[in-house]
Each structure stands twice: as C-alpha cells, then as structure tokens.
C-alpha positions as CSV (number, residue, x, y, z in Angstrom):
1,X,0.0,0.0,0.0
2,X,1.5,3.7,-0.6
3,X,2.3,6.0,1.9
4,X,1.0,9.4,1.8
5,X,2.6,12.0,3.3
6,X,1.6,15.1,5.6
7,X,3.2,17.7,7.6
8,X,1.3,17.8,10.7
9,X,1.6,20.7,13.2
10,X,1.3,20.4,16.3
11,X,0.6,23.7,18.6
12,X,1.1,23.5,22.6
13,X,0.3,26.2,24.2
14,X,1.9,25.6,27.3
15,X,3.8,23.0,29.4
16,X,5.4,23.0,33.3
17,X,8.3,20.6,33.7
18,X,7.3,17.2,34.8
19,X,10.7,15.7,35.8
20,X,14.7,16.8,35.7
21,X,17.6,14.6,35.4
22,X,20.9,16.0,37.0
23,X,23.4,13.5,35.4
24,X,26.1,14.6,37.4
25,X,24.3,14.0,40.5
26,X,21.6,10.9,39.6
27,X,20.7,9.1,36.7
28,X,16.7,8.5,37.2
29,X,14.1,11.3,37.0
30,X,13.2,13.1,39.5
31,X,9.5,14.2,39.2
32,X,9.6,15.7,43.1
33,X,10.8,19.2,43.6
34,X,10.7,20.3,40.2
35,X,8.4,23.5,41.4
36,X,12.1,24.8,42.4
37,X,14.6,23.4,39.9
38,X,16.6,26.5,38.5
39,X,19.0,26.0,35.2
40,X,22.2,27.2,36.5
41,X,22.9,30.8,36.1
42,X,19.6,31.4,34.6
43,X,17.4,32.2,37.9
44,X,18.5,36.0,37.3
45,X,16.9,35.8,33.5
46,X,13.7,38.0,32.7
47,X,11.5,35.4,30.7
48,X,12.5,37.3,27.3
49,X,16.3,36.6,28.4
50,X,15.2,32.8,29.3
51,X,13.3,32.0,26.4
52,X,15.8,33.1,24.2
53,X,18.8,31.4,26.4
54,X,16.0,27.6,25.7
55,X,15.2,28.3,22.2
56,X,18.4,26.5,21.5
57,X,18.1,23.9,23.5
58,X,14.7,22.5,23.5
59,X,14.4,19.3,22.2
60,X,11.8,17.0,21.1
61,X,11.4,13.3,21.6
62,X,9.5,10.7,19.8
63,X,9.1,7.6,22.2
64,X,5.2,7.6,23.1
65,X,2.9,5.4,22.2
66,X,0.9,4.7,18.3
67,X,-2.5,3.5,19.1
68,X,-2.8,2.5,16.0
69,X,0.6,1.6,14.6
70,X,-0.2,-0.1,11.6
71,X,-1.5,3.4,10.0
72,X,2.0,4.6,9.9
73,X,4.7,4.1,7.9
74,X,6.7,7.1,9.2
75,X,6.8,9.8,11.9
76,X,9.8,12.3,11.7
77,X,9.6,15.3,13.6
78,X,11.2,18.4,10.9
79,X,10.8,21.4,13.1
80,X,10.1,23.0,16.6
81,X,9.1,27.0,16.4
82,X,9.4,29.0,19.5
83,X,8.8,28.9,22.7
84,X,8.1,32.4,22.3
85,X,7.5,32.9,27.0
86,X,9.8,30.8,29.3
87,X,10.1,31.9,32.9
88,X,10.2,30.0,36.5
89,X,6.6,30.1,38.4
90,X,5.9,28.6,41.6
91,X,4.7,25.3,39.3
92,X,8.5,25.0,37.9
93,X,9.5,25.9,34.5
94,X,6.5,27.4,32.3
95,X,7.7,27.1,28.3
96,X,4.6,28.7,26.3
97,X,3.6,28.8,22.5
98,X,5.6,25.9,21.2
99,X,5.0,24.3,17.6
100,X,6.5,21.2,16.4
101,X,6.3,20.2,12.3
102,X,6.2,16.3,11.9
103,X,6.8,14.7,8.6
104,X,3.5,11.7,8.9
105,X,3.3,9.1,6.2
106,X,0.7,7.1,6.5
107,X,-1.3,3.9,4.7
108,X,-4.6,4.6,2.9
109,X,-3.6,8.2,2.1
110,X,-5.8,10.1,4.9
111,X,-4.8,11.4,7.8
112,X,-7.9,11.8,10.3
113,X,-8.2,13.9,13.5
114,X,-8.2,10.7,15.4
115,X,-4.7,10.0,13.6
116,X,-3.5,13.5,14.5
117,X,-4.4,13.3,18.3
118,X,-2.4,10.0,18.1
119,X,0.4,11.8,16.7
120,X,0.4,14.2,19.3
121,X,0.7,10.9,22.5
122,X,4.4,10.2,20.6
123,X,5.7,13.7,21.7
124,X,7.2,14.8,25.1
125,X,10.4,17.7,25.0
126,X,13.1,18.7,27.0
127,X,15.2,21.2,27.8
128,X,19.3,20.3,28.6
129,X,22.4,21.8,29.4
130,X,25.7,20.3,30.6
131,X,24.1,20.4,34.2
132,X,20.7,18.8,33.8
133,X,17.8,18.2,32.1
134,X,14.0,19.1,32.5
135,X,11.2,16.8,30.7
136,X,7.7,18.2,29.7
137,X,5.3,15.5,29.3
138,X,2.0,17.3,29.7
139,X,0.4,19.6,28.0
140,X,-2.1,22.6,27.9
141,X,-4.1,24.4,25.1
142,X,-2.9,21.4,22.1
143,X,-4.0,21.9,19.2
144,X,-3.2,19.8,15.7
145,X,-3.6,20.3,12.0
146,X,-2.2,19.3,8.5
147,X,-0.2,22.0,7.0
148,X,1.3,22.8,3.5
149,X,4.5,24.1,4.0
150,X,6.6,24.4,7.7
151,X,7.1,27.9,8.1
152,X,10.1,30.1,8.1
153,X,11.8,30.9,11.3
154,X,11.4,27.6,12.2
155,X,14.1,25.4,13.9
156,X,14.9,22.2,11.5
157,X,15.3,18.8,13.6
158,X,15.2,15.0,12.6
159,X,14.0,13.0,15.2
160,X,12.6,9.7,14.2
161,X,9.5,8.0,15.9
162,X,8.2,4.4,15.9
163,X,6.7,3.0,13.1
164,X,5.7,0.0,11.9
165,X,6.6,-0.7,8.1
166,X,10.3,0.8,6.5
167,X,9.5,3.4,3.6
C-alpha cells in the first residue's frame, strides 16, 4: 500500500516541567521538587532573556505510544518553532507557545483527526544543558492540523519516531 505523506503541526500552548535529570548528581528522573529546579545561572533571567537562552536547547522526543501503529509508515519530527515565553513560576519551568512540524506518512492516504491526536501521545520535550535536564510530558491548550509548507523561522530537527513498516 502507498504512503501518503503530511506535515502535521502540532501547537502547545503551554507546558510545566514534569521531571529533571541531573546527570552529574543521579541518573533516574526526579518528578519531586521540580516546582524549584533553577537551570544554572539562569534564575536572574527575565523570561525574554530565558526563552531566548532555551530556544536553543529545547528538544523534542518521539518515544510515546501509536495507538494505531499499523496506520503509519513514518513519523519524523522536521521542526520546533518557539517557545516564544519561558520563565520560572511557583509550578517550575512554564515554556509557552511551542510548535513542532512532523513529517506523517501514512497507509490509505488520509490522515484523520483521530490520527493526528495519536500523533500528538508520541511527543514529550526537554530542555538540557551540561548540568541537567527538564522533561515536559504534559500539555495545555494542544491543538493539531495538516499543513502545507513548515514555516520560516522555524528550527529544522530530525528525530525519528516508531513505526511499523520501513518506507
């Protein structure tokens, strides 16, 4: 059967860190505490300053779950846009208006809502430096749609995801 393929975007409105990893100090996530986990020498950082300092070094991953994961021949995430607001609350570290482009290939040729909300389980992001590393898991305000063309500004990534069948 031939793959068609779409370019899915995927729009978070906002996420609070769900876990951190300090590798220099443990090796499992820590999903206690993160209310006060600071990036070193970024605490002083106005959210402007602190979005601009993660742009760089947010990350996505693919390693969720396909519902359905016969549907897909391939998920490659192409591009993140943004975060546009970072800043420290009293919840941990807020990252707002995030959009990630996925390359989706899929059997039959159509690419449902259904099959776009599935998408959307496969993603989780982080943000690293040499110090340590903060997962976002969880998200607020998603919203997901077929686009034409990834727009400019955006980031470029590869990331692979799971799939079921080799294009």
């Amino acid at each position: 059967m031939i793959a068609a393929r779409h370019i899915v975007c995927l729009e978070i409105g906002s996420m609070t860190t769900t876990s951190v990893i300090c590798p220099l100090r443990d090796d499992k996530p820590k999903s206690e505490n993160v209310s006060a986990f600071k990036f070193k020498d970024t605490a002083h950082l106005d959210p402007h300053a602190l979005s601009d300092w993660s742009r760089s070094r947010l990350t996505l991953t693919l390693n969720g779950d396909l519902k359905k994961l016969d549907k897909y021949y391939l998920v490659i995430g192409v591009g993140i846009f943004g975060p546009r607001k970072v800043e420290y609350t009293a919840n941990g570290l807020h990252v707002a208006d995030v959009a990630v482009y996925l390359n989706v290939a899929v059997t039959g040729g159509k690419l449902d809502e259904d099959m776009i909300n599935d998408v959307s389980d496969l993603i989780s992001f982080e943000i690293r430096d040499r110090d340590a590393c903060a997962k976002f898991t969880k998200f607020d305000d998603f919203y997901g749609y077929v686009v034409y063309e990834i727009p400019g500004g955006t980031r470029q990534i590869s990331v692979s995801g799971p799939t079921a069948h080799e294009c």
